[in-house]
C-alpha positions in Angstrom: 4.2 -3.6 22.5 1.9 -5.3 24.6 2.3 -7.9 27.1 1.7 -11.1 26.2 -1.1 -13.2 27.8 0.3 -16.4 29.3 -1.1 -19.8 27.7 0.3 -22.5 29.4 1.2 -26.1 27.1 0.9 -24.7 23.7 3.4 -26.4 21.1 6.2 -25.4 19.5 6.1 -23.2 16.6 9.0 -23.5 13.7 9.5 -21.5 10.7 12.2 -20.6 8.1 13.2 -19.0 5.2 12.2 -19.7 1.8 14.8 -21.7 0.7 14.8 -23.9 3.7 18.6 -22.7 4.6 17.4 -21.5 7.8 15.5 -23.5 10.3 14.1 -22.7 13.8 11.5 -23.8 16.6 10.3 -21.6 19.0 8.3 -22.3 22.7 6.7 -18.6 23.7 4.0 -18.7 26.0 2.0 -17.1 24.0 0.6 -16.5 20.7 0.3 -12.8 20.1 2.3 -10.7 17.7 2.1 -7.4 16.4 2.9 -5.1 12.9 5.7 -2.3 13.2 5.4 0.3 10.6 8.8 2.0 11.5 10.7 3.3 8.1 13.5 0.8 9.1 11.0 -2.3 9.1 9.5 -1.3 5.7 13.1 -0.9 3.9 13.9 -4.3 5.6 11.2 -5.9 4.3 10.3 -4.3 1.8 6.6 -4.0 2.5 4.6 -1.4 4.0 5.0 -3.4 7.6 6.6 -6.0 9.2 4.8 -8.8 11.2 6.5 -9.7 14.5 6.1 -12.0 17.1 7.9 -10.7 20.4 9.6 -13.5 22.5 12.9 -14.1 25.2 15.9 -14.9 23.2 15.8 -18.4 25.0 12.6 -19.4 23.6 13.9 -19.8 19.9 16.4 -22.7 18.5 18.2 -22.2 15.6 18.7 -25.6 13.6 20.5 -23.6 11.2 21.3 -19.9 12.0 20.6 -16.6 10.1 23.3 -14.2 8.7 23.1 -10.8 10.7 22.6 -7.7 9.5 23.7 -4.6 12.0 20.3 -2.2 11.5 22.2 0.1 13.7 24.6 0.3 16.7 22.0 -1.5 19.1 20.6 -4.1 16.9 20.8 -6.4 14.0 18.2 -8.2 12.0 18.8 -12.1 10.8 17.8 -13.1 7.5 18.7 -15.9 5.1 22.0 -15.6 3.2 20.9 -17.0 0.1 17.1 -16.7 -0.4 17.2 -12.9 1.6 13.5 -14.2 4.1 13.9 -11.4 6.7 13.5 -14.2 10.1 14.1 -11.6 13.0 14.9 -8.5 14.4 16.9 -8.2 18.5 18.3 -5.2 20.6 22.0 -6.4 21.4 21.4 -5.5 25.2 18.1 -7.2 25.6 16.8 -10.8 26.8 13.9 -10.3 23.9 13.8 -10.4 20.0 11.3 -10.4 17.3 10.5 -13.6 15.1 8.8 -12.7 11.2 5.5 -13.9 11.7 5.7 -14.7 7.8 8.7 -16.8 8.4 6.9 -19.4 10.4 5.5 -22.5 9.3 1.9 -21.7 10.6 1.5 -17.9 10.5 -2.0 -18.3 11.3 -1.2 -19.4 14.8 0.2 -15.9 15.8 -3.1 -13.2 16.2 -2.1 -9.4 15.9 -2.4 -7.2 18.7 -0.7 -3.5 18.0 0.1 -1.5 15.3 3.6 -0.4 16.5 5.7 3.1 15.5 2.3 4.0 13.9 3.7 7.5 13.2 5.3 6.0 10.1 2.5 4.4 8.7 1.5 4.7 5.3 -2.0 5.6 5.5 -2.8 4.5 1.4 -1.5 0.6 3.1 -3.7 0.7 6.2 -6.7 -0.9 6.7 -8.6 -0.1 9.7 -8.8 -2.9 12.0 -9.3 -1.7 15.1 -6.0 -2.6 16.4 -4.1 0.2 19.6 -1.3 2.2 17.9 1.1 3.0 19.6 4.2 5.7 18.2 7.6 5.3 18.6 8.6 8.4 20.7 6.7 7.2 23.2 8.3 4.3 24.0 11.0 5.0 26.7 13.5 1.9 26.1 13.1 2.6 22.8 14.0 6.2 22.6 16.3 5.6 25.3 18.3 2.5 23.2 19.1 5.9 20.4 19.8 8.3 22.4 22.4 5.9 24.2 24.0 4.9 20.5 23.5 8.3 18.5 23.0 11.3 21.1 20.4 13.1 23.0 19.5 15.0 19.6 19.0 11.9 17.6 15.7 11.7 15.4 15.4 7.5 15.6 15.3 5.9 12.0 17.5 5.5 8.9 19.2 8.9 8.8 20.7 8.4 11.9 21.9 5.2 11.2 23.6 6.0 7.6 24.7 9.1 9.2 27.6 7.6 10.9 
């Protein structure tokens, strides 16, 4: 993922799910997100890709929190307990987290930047649009998060999480 470009005074964003259970407001510093294509994202979503805004932990408010889901041994995605609205994704161990750019009240505010874990994509679901790629075995902290939790042989993705 890329790092965000810094725009100083923009206001907050909120978003929920669809039943209105769950309610947030978030104050990033920026307004870029990005679509992950990873096998763990689609089954979660149920979609081809998931939109995601990346932001610190500290920049979201929950007015009413999201159930958990543990996606593995490192992370857990929130989501509404009644209507199901996938609302986020977060490593346990890190200050950052991911916000479902369809869960917010004004999805047109966030602007895609990176097709992420692109080795996964489903090329019949892709339109070109001239976004970087970027796989997921090249991300170091990524790879490095799964080979803390599963082993030094782990292949990343579902089978290694309904493996144990």
């Amino acid at each position: 993922m890329t790092e965000a470009t810094p725009t100083a005074g923009l206001p907050a964003l909120t978003g929920g799910c669809l039943c209105g259970g769950v309610r947030y407001e978030a104050r990033p510093d920026h307004r870029e997100g990005y679509y992950c294509h990873c096998r763990m994202c689609q089954l979660a979503f149920g979609n081809t890709r998931a939109a995601f805004m990346n932001l610190r932990k500290s920049e979201v408010t929950w007015a009413s929190p999201p159930q958990y889901f543990a996606s593995s041994r490192f992370a857990r995605r929130g989501f509404c307990g009644r209507c199901g609205t996938p609302l986020s994704f977060e490593y346990l161990k890190s200050e950052r987290m991911d916000l479902s750019v369809g869960s917010l009240d004004e999805p047109g505010a966030v602007k895609p930047t990176l097709h992420f874990a692109i080795e996964s994509r489903i090329a019949a679901w892709h339109a070109e649009d001239g976004l970087p790629g970027e796989r997921m075995d090249e991300n170091q902290r990524i790879t490095q998060f799964w080979k803390q939790a599963y082993g030094d042989d782990v292949t990343p993705g579902v089978a290694a999480t309904r493996a144990t």
